[in-house]
N, CA, C and O atoms as CSV, one atom per row, in Angstrom:
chain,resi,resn,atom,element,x,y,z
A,1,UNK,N,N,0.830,-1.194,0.000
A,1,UNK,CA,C,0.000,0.000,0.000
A,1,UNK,C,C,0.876,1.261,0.000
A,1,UNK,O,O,0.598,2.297,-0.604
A,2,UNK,N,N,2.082,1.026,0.830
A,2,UNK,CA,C,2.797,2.463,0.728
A,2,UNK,C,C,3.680,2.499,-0.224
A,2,UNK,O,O,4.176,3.612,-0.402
A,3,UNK,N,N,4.097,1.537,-0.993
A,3,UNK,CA,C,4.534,1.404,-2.295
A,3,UNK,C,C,4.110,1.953,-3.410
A,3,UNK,O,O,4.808,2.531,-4.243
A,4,UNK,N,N,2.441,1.698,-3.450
A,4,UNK,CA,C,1.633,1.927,-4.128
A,4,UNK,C,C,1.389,3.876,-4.263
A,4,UNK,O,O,1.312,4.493,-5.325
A,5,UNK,N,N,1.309,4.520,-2.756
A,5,UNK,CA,C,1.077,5.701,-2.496
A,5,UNK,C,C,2.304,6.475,-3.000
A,5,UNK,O,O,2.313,7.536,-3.623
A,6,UNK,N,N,3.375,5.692,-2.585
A,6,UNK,CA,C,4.955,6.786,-2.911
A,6,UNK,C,C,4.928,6.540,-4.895
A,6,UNK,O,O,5.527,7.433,-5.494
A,7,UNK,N,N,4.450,5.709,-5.560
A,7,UNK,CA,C,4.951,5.907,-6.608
A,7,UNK,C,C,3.533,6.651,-7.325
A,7,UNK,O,O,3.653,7.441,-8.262
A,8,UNK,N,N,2.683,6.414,-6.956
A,8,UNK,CA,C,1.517,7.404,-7.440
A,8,UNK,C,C,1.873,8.829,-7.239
A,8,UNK,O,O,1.865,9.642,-8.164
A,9,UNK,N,N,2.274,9.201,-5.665
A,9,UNK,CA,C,2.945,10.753,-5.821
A,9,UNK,C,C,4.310,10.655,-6.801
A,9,UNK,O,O,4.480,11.708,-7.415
A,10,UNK,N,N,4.940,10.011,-6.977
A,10,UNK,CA,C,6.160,10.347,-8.058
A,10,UNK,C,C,5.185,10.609,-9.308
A,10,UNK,O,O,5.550,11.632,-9.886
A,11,UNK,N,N,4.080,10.027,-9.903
A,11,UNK,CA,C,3.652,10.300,-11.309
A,11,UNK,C,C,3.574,10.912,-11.276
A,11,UNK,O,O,4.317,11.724,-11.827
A,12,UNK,N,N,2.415,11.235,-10.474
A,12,UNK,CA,C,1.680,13.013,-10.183
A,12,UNK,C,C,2.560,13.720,-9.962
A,12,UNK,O,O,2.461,14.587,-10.831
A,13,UNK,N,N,3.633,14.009,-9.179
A,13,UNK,CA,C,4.850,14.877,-9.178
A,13,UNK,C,C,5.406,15.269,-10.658
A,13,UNK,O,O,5.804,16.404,-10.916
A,14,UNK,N,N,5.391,14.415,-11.411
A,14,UNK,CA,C,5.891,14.300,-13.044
A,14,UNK,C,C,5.123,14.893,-13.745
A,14,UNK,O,O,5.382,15.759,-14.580
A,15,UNK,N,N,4.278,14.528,-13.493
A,15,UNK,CA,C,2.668,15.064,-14.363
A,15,UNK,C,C,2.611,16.254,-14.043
A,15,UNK,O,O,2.327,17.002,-14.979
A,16,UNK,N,N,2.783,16.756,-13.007
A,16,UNK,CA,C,2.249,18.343,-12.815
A,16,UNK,C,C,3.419,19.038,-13.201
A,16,UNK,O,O,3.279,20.015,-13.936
A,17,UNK,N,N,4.868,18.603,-12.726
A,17,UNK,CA,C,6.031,19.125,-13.490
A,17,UNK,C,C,6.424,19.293,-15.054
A,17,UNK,O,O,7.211,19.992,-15.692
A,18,UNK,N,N,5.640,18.470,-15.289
A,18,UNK,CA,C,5.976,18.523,-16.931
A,18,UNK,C,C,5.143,19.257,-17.293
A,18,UNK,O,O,5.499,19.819,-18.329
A,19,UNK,N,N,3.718,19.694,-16.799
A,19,UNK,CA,C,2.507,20.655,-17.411
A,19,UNK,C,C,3.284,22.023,-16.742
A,19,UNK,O,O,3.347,22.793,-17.701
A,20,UNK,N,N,3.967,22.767,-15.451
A,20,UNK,CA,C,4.418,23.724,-15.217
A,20,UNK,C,C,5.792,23.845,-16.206
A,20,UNK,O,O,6.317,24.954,-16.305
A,21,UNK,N,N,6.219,22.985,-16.751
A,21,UNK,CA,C,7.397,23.548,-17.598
A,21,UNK,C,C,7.276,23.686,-18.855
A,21,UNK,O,O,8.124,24.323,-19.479
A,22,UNK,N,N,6.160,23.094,-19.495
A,22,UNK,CA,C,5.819,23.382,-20.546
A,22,UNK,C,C,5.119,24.901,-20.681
A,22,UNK,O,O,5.293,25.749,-21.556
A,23,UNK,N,N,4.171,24.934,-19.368
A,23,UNK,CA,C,3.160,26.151,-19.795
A,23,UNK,C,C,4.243,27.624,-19.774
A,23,UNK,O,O,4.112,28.700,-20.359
A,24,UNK,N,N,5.565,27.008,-18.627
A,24,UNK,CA,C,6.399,28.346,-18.101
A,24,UNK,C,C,7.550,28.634,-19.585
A,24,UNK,O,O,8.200,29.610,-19.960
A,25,UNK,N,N,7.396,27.499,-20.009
A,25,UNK,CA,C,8.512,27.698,-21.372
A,25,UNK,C,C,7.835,28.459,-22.249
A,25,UNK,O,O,8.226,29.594,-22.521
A,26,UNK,N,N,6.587,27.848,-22.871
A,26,UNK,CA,C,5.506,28.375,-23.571
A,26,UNK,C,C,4.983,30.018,-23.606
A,26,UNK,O,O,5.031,30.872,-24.492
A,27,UNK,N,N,4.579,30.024,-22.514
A,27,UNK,CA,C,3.895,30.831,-21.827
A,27,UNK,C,C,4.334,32.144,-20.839
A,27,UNK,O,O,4.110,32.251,-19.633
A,28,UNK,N,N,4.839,32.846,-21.487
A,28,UNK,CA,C,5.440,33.764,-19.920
A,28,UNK,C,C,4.206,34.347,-19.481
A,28,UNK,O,O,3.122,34.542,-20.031
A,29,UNK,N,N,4.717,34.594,-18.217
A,29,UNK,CA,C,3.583,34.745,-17.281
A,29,UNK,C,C,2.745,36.244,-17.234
A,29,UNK,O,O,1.937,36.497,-16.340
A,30,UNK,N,N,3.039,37.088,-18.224
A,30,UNK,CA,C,2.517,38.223,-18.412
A,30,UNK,C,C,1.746,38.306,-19.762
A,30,UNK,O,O,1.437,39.379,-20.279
A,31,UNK,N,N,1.391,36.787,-20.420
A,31,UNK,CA,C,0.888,36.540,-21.456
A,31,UNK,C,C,-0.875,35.667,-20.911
A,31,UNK,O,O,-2.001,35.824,-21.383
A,32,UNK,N,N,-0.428,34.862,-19.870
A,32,UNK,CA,C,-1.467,33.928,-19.100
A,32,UNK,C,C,-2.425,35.211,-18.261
A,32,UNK,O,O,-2.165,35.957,-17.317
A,33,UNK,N,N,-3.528,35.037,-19.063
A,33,UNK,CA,C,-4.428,35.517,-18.113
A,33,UNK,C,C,-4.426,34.945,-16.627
A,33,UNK,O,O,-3.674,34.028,-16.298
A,34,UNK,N,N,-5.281,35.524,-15.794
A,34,UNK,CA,C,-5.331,34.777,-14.672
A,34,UNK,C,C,-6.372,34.053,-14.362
A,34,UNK,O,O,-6.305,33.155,-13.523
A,35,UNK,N,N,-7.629,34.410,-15.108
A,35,UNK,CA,C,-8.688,33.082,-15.181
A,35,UNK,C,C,-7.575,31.617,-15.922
A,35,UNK,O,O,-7.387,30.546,-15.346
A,36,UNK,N,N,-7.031,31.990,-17.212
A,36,UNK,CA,C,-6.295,30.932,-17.970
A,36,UNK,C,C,-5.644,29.954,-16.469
A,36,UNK,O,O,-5.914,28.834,-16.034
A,37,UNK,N,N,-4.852,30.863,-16.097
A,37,UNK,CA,C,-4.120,29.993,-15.238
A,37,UNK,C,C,-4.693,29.320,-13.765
A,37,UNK,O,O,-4.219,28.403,-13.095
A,38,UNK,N,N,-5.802,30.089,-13.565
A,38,UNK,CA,C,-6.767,29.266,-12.386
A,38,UNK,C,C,-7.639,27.921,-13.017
A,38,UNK,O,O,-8.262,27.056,-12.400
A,39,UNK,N,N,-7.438,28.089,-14.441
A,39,UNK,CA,C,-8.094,26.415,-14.815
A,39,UNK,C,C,-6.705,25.693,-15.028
A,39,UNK,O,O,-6.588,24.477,-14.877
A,40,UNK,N,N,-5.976,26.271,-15.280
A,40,UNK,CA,C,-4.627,25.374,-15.745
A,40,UNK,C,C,-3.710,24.517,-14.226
A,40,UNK,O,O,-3.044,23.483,-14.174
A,41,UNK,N,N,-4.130,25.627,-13.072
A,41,UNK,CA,C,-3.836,25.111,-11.478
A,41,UNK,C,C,-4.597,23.923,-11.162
A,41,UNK,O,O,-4.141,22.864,-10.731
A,42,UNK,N,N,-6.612,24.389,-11.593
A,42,UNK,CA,C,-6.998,23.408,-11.029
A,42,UNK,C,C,-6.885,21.809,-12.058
A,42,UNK,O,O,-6.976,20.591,-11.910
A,43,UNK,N,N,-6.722,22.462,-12.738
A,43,UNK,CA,C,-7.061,20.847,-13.629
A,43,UNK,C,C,-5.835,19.767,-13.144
A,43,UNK,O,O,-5.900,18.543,-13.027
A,44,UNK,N,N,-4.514,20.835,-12.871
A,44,UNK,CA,C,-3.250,20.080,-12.147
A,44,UNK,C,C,-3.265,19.223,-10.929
A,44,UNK,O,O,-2.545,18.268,-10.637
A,45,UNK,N,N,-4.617,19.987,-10.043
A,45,UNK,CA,C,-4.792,19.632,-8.932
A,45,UNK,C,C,-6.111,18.432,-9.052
A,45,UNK,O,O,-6.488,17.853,-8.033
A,46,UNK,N,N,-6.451,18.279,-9.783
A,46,UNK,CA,C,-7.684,17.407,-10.269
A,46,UNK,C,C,-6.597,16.368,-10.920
A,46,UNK,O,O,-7.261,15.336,-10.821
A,47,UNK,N,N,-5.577,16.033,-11.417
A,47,UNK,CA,C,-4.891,14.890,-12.132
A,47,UNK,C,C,-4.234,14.523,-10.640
A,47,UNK,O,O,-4.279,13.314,-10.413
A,48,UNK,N,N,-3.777,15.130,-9.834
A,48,UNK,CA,C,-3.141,14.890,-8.283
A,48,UNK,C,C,-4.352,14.155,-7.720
A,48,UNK,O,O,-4.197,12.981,-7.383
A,49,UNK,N,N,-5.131,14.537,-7.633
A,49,UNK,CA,C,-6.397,13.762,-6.929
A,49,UNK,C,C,-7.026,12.397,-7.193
A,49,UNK,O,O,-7.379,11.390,-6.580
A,50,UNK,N,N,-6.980,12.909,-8.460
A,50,UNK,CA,C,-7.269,11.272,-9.477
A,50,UNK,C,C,-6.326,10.561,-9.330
A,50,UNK,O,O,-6.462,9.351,-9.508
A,51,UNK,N,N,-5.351,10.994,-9.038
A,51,UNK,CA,C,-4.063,9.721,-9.152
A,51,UNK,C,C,-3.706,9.114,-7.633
A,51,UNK,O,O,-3.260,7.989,-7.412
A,52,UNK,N,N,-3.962,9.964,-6.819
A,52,UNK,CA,C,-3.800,9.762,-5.022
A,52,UNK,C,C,-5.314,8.977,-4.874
A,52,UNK,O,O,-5.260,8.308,-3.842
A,53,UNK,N,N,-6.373,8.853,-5.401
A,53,UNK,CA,C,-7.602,8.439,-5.362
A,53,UNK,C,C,-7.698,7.001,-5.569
A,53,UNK,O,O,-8.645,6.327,-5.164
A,54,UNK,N,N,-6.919,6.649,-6.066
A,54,UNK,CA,C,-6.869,5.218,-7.490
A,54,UNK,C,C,-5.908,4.512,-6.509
A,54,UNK,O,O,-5.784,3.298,-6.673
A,55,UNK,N,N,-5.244,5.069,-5.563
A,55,UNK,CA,C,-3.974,4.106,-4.745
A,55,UNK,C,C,-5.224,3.598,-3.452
A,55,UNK,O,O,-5.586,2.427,-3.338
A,56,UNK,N,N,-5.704,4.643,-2.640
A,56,UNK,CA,C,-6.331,4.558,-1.498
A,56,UNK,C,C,-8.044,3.737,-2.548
A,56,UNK,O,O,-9.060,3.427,-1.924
């Protein structure tokens, strides 16, 4: 089970890192609205959930 939990946070750690370096490469931050980036936070935080959800 805690096997299961530590490598689910490594995906999700990956997953959300690879969507912040893409959007920060992409995207400078005086280009991102701030609605843009309050769906782009939550949807990050919604793939974290789904993935911590699926272990427990």
């Amino acid at each position: 089970m805690l096997y299961d939990f530590i490598l689910t946070f490594i995906i999700a750690f990956f997953f959300i890192g690879a969507i912040n370096f893409v959007i920060h490469t992409y995207f400078p931050k005086d280009k991102l609205e701030r609605k843009k980036r309050l769906v782009i936070y939550t949807v990050q935080s919604a793939i974290a959930a789904l993935l911590l959800v699926f272990v427990i």
